[in-house]
C-alpha positions as CSV (number, residue, x, y, z in Angstrom):
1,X,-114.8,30.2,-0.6
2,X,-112.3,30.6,2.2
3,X,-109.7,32.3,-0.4
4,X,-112.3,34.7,-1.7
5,X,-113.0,36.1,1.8
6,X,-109.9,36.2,3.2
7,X,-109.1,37.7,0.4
8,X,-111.9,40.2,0.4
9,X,-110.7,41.2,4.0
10,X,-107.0,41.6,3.1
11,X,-108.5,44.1,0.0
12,X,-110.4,45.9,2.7
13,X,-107.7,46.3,5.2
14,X,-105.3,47.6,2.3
15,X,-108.1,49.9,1.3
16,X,-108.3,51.2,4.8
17,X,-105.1,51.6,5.4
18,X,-104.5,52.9,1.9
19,X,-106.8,55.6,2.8
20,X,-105.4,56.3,5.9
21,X,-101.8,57.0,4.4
22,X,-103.2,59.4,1.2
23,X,-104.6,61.9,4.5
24,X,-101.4,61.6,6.4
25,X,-99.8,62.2,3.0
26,X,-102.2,65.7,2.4
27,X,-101.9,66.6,5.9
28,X,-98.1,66.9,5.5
29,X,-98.6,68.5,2.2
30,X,-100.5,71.1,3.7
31,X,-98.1,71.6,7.1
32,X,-95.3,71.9,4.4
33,X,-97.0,74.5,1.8
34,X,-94.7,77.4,2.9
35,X,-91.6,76.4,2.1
36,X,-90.1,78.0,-0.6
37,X,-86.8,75.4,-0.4
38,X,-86.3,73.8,-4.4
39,X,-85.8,70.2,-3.2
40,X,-89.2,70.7,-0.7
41,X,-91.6,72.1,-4.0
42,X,-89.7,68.9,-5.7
43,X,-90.8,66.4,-2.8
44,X,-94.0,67.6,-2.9
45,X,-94.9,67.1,-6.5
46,X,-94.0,63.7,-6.5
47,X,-95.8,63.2,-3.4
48,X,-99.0,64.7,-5.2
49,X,-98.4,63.2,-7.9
50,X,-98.0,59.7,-6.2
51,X,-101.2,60.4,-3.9
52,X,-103.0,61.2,-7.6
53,X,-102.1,57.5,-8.3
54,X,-102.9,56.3,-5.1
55,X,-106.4,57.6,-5.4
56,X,-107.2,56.8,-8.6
57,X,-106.1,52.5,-7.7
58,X,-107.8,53.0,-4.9
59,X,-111.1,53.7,-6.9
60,X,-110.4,50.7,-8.8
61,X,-109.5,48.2,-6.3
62,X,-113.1,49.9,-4.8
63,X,-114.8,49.4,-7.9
64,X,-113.2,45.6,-8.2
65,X,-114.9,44.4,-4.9
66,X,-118.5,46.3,-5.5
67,X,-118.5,44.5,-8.9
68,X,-117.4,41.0,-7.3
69,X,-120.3,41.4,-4.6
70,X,-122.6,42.5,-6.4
71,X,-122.0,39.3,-8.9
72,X,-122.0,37.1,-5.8
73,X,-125.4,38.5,-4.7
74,X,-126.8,38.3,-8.2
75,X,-125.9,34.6,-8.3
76,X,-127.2,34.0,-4.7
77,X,-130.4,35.7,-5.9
78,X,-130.5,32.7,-9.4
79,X,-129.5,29.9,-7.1
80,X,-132.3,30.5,-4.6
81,X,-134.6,31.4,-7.1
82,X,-133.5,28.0,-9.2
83,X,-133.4,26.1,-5.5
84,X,-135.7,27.4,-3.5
85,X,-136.2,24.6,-0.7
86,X,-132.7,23.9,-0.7
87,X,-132.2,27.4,0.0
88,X,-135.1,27.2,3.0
89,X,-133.3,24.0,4.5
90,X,-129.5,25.6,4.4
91,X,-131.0,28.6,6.0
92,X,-133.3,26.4,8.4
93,X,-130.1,24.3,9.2
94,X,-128.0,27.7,10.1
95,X,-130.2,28.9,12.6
96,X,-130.7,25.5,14.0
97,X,-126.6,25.7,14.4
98,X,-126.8,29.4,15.4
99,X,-129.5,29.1,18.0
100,X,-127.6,25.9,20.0
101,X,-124.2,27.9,19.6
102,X,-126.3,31.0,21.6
103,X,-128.3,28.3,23.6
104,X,-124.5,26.9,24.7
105,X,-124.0,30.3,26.4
């Protein structure tokens, strides 16, 4: 369980910072639109054309997680509904634990 959320997080910071690269990416598209220079138009086609791909994993790496949540909250949803006073003990035990980790404060 520990893989799958680290994991998760490490998909979510490369999301993020994913994201943040395709804007700084259009941003410099834009600042550069006027120049007329061969090699410039040249850079900038393959930069569009890499920020096209960028997107379009992006969506899918997206699309990857919601699908892997949302199967980990349907089986949540049939274990609890299979088990539900083992479900009311786990949950009873965790905010036994959570209240004397606040009560410690």
């Amino acid at each position: 369980m520990s893989d799958t959320v680290t994991e998760t997080g490490s998909r979510e910071r490369l999301a993020a910072d994913l994201k943040s690269v395709i804007t700084d990416a259009e941003e410099l598209l834009k600042a550069t639109a006027g120049q007329a220079n061969e090699k410039v138009q040249a850079a900038r086609a393959r930069t569009e054309e890499s920020l096209r791909r960028a997107r379009a994993e992006l969506e899918n790496v997206q699309e990857a997680a919601l699908a892997k949540a949302k199967a980990a909250a349907q089986a949540t949803d049939e274990y609890v509904h299979a088990n539900p006073w083992k479900a009311a003990g786990l949950a009873g035990a965790i905010g036994v634990i959570v209240g004397m980790l606040i009560a410690r404060r």
